[in-house]
N, C-alpha and C positions, 0 to 999 in steps of 0.2 A: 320475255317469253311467257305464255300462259302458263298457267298450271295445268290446264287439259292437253296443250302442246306437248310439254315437257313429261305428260305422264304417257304418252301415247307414244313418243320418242323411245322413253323408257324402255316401254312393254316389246316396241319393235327391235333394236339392240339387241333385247336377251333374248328375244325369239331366232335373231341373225345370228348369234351365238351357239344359242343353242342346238339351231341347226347343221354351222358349221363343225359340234365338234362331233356331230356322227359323220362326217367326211373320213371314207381310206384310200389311202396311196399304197401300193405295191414299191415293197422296199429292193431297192439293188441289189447285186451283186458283186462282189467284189473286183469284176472286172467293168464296171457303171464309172461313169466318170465322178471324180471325187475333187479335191480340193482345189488341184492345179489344173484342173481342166474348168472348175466353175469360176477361177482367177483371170485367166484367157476369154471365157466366155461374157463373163460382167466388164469384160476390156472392149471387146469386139459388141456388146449389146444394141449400142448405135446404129452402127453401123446394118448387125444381121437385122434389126426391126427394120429398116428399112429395104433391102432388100428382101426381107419376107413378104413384104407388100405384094412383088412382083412374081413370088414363087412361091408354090407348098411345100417344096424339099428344106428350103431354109429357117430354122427357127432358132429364136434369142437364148432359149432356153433349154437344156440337156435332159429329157424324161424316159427312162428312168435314169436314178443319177443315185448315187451313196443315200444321199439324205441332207445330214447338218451341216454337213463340210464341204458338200459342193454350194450349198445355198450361202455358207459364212465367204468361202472363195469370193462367190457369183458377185456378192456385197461390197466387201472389199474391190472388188474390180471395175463394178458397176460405180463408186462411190469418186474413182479417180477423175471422172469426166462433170463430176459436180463441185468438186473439190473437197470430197467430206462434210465430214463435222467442223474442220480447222478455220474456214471460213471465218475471219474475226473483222467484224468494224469498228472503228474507233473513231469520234467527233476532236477535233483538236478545235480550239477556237483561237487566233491571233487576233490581241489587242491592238489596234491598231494606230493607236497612238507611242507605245513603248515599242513595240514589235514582239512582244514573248508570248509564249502558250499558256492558256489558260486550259486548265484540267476542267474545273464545274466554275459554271457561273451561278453567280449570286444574286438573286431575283427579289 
């Protein structure tokens, strides 16, 4: 990447930042859905995106909502249909002359 890319990248970032952190949301109340309601709703997110397609009553997302706890919910719940973080791959390579696993090959 250029240096004139990279510096104009830069400038645009902090200006997107900067912008975003004079954003306000109007905080819930204590009867706004909170944790278990954002757990249910990042379960169902699939699913209401797509029927929101077809409707304006339906939406993925609860506003207003508590705050941190419906969004940590929303995550965790939303996370179940990707599989998380857990997601782990692993290369095994068989010799196939002896037949056993090789952890790393030697190059």
């Amino acid at each position: 990447m250029k240096p004139r890319h990279l510096l104009i990248f830069t400038f645009s970032a902090a200006a997107v930042l900067a912008l975003s952190a004079c954003a306000t949301r109007p905080m819930g109340h204590a009867s706004d859905p909170a944790f278990l309601r954002g757990l249910i709703d990042g379960l169902l997110a699939p699913i209401s995106f797509v029927l929101s397609l077809f409707s304006n009553t339906i939406r993925m997302y609860a506003f207003p909502n508590i705050g941190r706890w419906y969004d940590f919910g929303f995550l965790i719940g939303i996370s179940v249909w990707g599989g998380g973080g857990a997601t782990v791959t692993r290369n095994i390579y068989i010799d196939r002359r002896t037949g056993r696993k090789i952890e790393e090959i030697d190059t």
